[in-house]
N, C-alpha and C positions, 0 to 999 in steps of 0.2 A: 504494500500500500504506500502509496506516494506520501508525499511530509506535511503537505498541505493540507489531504485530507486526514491523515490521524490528528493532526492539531486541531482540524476543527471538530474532529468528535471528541476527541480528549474535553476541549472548548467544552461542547455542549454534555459532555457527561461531569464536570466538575461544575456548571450550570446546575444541573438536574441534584446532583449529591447536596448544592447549598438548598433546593428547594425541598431537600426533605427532610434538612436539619430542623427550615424550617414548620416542615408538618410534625415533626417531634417537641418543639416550640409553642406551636398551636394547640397541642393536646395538654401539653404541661399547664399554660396558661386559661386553660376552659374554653377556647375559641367556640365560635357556633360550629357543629355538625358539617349542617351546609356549605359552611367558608372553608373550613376541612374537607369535603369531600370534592369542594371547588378547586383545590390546590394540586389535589389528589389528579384530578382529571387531568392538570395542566400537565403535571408530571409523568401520566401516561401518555399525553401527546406527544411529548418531548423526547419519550425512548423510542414511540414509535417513530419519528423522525429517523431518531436516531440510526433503528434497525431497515429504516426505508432505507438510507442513507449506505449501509451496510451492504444489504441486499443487490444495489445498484451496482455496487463497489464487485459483488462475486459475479454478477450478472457479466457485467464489464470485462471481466478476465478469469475466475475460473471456469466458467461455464461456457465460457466464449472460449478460449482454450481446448475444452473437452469436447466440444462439436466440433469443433475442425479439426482435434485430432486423429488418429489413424485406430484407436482403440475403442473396440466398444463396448469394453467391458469398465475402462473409464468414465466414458459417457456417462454409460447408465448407473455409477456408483455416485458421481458429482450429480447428473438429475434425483436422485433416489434421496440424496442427503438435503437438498434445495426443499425438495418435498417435505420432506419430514421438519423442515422450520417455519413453514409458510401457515398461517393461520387459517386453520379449517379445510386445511386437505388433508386428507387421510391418505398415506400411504400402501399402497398394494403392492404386492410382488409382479414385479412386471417379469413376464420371461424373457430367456435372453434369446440373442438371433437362433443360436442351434436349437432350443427347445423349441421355437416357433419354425423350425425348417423341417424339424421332425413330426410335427403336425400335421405338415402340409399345408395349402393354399387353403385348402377349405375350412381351414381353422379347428380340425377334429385331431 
């Protein structure tokens, strides 16, 4: 990862660690509920920036790497791991090319 960009998520993750010093602050001092669960929310946008930010970052080169490469048992272990982070996908076993050659075309 380039320098630019871990500075600015370093940036925004030492951003996000003061805004939940401050929700530890808010709870010490009785804050409202609400003003706490407002804070809360900010700090869940702000990771998922974060992890957008991330995402983009593997998209960009590992994944883009692994489709142009020559292996595809790569591929499918970098798509399989992508899955398995991505919210609200469930991962399945995908078969590999030999298991789907052995099948045949008709898919039996």
């Amino acid at each position: 990862m380039e320098s630019e960009r871990r500075q600015e998520l370093q940036a925004r993750l030492r951003s996000i660690e003061g805004h939940v010093r401050g929700l530890q602050r808010m709870l010490e001092q009785g804050s409202s509920c609400l003003d706490i669960v407002r804070q809360i929310q900010a700090v869940q946008g702000a990771l998922d920036r974060v992890v957008a930010l991330l995402l983009e970052h593997h998209l960009d080169t590992c994944l883009a790497a692994a489709i142009h490469g020559d292996d595809p048992a790569e591929r499918e272990r970098v798509l399989r791991d992508l899955l398995a982070v991505l919210p609200g996908v469930r991962s399945s076993p995908r078969p590999t090319s030999s298991a789907a050659e052995r099948r045949g075309s008709d898919g039996r």
